[in-house]
N, C-alpha and C positions, 0 to 999 in steps of 0.2 A: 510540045506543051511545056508550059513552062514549070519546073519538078518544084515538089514539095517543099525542097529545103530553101531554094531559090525561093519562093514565094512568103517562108516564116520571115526569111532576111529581108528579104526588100519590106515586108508587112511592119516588122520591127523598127527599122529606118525611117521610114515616111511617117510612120504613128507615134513614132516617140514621144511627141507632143503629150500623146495623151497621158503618158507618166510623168513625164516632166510638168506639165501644167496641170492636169485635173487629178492627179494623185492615183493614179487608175492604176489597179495589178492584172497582171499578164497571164492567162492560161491559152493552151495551144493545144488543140487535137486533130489527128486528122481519121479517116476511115473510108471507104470506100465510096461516101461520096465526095469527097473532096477534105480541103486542110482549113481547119474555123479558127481564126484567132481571138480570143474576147477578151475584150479590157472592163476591167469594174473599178466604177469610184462607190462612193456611198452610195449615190440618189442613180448612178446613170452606168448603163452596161452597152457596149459597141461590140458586135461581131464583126467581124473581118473575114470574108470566105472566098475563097476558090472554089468552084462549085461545076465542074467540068460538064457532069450531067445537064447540067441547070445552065449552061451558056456562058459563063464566066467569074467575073468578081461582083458581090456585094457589099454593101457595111449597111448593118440593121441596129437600129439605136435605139434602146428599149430603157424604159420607167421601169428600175426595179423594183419588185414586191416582195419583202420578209427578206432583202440582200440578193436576191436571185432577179435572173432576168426570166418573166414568167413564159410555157410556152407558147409558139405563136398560134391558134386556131386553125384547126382543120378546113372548117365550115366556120362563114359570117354569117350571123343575120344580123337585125334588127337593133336585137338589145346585146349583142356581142360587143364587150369592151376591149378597147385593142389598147396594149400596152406598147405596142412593140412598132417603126416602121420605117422602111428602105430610107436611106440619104437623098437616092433620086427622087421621092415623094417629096421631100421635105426641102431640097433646091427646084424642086418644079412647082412648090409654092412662096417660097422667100424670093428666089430670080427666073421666073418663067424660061430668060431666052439661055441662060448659061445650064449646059448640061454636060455629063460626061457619055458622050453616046460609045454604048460597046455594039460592038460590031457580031452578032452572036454566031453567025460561021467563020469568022475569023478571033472569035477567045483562044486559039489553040496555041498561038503565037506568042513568044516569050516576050518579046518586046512589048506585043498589045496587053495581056496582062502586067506587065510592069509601070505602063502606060495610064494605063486602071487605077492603080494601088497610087500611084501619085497624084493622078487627078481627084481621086477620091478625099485622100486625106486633105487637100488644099479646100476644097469644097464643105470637108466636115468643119475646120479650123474657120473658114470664113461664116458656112452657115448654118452651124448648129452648136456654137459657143453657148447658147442659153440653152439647152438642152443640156449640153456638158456638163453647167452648175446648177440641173434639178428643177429648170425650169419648163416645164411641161405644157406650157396656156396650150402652145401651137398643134398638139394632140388629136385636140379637139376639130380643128380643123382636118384634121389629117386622116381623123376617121371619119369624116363627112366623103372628103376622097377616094379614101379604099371602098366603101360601101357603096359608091354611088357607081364605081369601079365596075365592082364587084355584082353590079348590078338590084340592090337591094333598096325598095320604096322605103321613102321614111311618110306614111300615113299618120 
């Protein structure tokens, strides 16, 4: 598996962007489920995670509220507002056929996480630049997705 520290550095590297271009500051923790990296600009917060339990790496792109990036709900229904949602959500609606597929018995692998963190950032950098600078329209679609997902009628 590929260790903690390995994983801040290579997160560090690949994302850099996002301080260099969207002004975004860097907090880093890890705990027992895995190591979370989250970058914040004003409007826009990115986690970065290793998530061993959870099958491998994500990056969750959230609309922040009051500077914070709010938490994500337990439970969806209906009228549940989602601030927050996966990259791969968000490339499997801007380019349907381009995906980062993880392999989820094979995340334990240094390389396929390293693999991960690359594809990912290339994929944030290409398709969620309007997101970066605070522009949220695509949200709204997104939560049409999760709930429909999520299995939840919109009556």
């Amino acid at each position: 598996m590929i260790q903690h520290q390995e994983f801040k550095k290579k997160c560090r590297e690949f994302f850099r962007f996002l301080e260099q271009e969207y002004s975004c500051k860097v907090a880093t923790k890890g705990d027992s489920y895995g190591v979370f990296i989250t970058y914040l600009n004003k409007t826009t917060g990115v986690r970065v995670s290793l998530e061993p339990r959870e099958g491998g790496v994500f990056v969750l792109l959230s609309e922040l509220i009051s500077g914070k990036i709010p938490p994500y709900p337990i439970f969806i229904e209906s009228q549940t507002r989602l601030h927050s949602f996966y990259l791969d959500d968000i490339v499997s609606l801007k380019s349907p056929a381009e995906v980062c597929e993880q392999k989820i018995q094979n995340t334990n692998g240094n390389s396929e996480s390293v693999n991960k963190l690359y594809c990912y950032s290339t994929m944030l950098k290409k398709y969620a630049s309007d997101i970066l600078l605070g522009d949220f329209s695509i949200f709204t679609q997104l939560e049409s997705v999760v709930k429909k997902r999520a299995g939840i009628s919109f009556e």
